[in-house]
C-alpha positions, 0 to 999 in steps of 0.5 A: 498275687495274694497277701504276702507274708515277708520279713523284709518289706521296702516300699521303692525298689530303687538302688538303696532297696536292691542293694539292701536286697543283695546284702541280705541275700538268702538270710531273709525273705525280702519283697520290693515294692514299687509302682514302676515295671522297672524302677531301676531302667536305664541307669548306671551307678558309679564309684572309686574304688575308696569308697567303699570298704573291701568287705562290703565291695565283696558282696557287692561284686555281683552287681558290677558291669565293669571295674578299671585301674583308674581314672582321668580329668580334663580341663582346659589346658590341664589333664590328669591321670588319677590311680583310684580304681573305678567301678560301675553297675548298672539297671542290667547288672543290679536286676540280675543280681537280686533276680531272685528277689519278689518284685511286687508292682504296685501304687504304695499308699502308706507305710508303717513299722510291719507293713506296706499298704497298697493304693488298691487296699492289698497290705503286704506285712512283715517282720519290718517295713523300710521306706526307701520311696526316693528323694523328696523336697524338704524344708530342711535341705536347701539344694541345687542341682547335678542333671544329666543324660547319658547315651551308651554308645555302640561306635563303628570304630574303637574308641581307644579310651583305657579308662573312664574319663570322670570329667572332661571339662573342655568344652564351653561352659552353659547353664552352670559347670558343664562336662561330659563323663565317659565310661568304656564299657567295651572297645567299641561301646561307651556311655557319654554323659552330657552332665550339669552343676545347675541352679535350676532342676529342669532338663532340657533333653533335647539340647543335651542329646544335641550336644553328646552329638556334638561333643562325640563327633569331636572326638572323631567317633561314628555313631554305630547305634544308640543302645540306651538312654538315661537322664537323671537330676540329682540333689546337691545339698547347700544346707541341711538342718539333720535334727528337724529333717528327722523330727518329722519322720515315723521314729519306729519305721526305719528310712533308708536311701535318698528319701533319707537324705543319705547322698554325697552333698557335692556329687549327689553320689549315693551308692556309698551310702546305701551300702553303708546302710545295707549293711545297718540293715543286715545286721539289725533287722532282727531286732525289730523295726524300731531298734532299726529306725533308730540305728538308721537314725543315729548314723544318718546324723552322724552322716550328715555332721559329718558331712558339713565340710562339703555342704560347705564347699557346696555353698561356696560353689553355687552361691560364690562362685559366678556359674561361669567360674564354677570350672575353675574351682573344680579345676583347682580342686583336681591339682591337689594330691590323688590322696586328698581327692580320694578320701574327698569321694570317700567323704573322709576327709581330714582336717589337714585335707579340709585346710589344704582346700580352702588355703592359697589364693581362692577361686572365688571372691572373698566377699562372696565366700565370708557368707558361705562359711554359716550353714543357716536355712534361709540364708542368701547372698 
């Protein structure tokens, strides 16, 4: 295609990218632009229901594939039934939802405030560029890992799951927290999720294909069909020092998305916060690139204070717990009330929510713990 003229041009068209796509739906000429055919392919996006404002859920329902009444854990012993809703979208449901957004495939050498400019040479200008081009390391954030492969699951039988289980914690503990995460899609189709809490970034596929093999026929269900499958190793943030993060960026071009670090620090979930920052974008693009590189700016630092609590807890989780009692910290976690755990997800917790975490006996060691509480770089046990 030839140069084009937009007023809204994102290099990356991940889920941050799209989801600021359908936030602005006709009100905008919108280009994405990523070098992948399909940046958003076999992935599912997942949320509770308070995580999200009921304005913003309005226009986000299109992307939707599915919504349930609620929610279960399982751990060793102990089960729950959570009434928080649930909700997923995935690669299908998000494509067909911005469908009418041009896609422009390409190598993106360099973004600026106005435009995006191609490995090829080909510059695409707009009123505003954003950089939504995914997570990259920074030695502002120290972080540990959520890795995971999915298989959504055509069963020959019902499965006879009425809602998603978020955590089965059941099975034997390897390579750091360990459990599986169910969504039922329809009676006889399921996404199984082999999931890890992990000191180290490296995904062994095989061995976790393996183990939904075996976790599945546990459960006593037939494998009809392997429709698809997703793998994903997601940032957990142990420490972030905010104000240096953001020293080195473009202050005039506008950031957005994991590249930002805008993601839940212990669930790496970043579907709340991309809405949160659709929603910037929606309503300041048309002051210009730099008055929105300075609102998306603000919030993000806002975001990450804000944030600090679960950095915290992060910590405590990687650095104090031994990788074989990290279940029984989660497991604690799941007994205390559905209110608690809702704003948790929300990451609005209160102090009172804070105080009711960390007090009664720890699940980890006291020695271990004092060294978390300080969030300094470079810091170690």
């Amino acid at each position: 295609m030839p140069d084009h003229q937009a007023d809204i041009v994102i290099a990356g068209a991940g889920l941050s990218a799209a989801l600021t796509a359908l936030r602005l739906g006709r009100t905008a000429r919108v280009v994405l632009v990523d070098r992948k055919p399909d940046p958003r392919a076999a992935h599912t996006w997942s949320f509770h229901a308070g995580d999200i404002p009921a304005d913003a859920q309005a226009w986000l329902a299109p992307a939707l594939r599915c919504r349930w009444p609620g929610q279960e854990v399982r751990f060793p012993g102990y089960g729950r039934r959570l009434r928080a809703g649930y909700a997923s979208l995935d690669s299908q449901s998000l494509g067909q939802a911005v469908a009418d957004v041009l896609h422009v495939r390409g190598e993106v050498a360099r973004v600026d405030p106005d435009g995006v400019t191609l490995a090829c040479g080909r510059r695409i200008a707009a009123r505003v560029a954003l950089d939504a081009r995914g997570f990259a390391p920074h030695p502002a954030l120290e972080i540990r890992f959520q890795k995971f492969l999915g298989q959504e699951l055509r069963l020959a039988a019902p499965h006879g799951l009425a809602r998603p289980v978020i955590m089965d914690a059941t099975v034997p503990q390897q390579d750091g927290y360990r459990f599986f995460y169910l969504l039922p899609f329809a009676p006889d189709r399921l996404l199984v999720e082999a999931t890890h809490y992990a000191d180290a970034a490296a995904l062994p596929a095989e061995t976790l294909r393996q183990g939904i093999a075996a976790y599945v026929a546990a459960q006593g269900w037939t494998v009809a069909q392997v429709l698809r499958e997703e793998t994903g190793v997601l940032p957990i943030a142990l420490r972030f020092d905010a104000p240096a993060f953001w020293r080195d960026r473009d202050p005039d071009l506008p950031v957005i998305g994991m590249r930002a670090g805008r993601f839940h620090p212990l669930t790496g979930y970043s579907l709340p916060c991309a809405v949160r920052s659709a929603e910037i974008v929606h309503d300041r693009w048309r002051q210009g690139p730099r008055a929105l590189a300075q609102a998306l700016r603000r919030d993000s630092l806002d975001l990450a204070r804000a944030q600090g609590f679960y950095r915290m807890l992060a910590r405590m989780l990687f650095l104090a717990a031994e990788p074989e009692g990290r279940r029984a910290v989660m497991a604690r976690f799941y007994r205390l009330p559905e209110g608690l755990i809702e704003r948790f997800y929300a990451g609005r917790s209160t102090l009172p929510d804070k105080a009711r975490i960390l007090m009664g006996k720890p699940p980890v060691p006291i020695r271990r713990a004092l060294p978390c509480l300080p969030e300094r770089l470079g810091a170690s046990l």
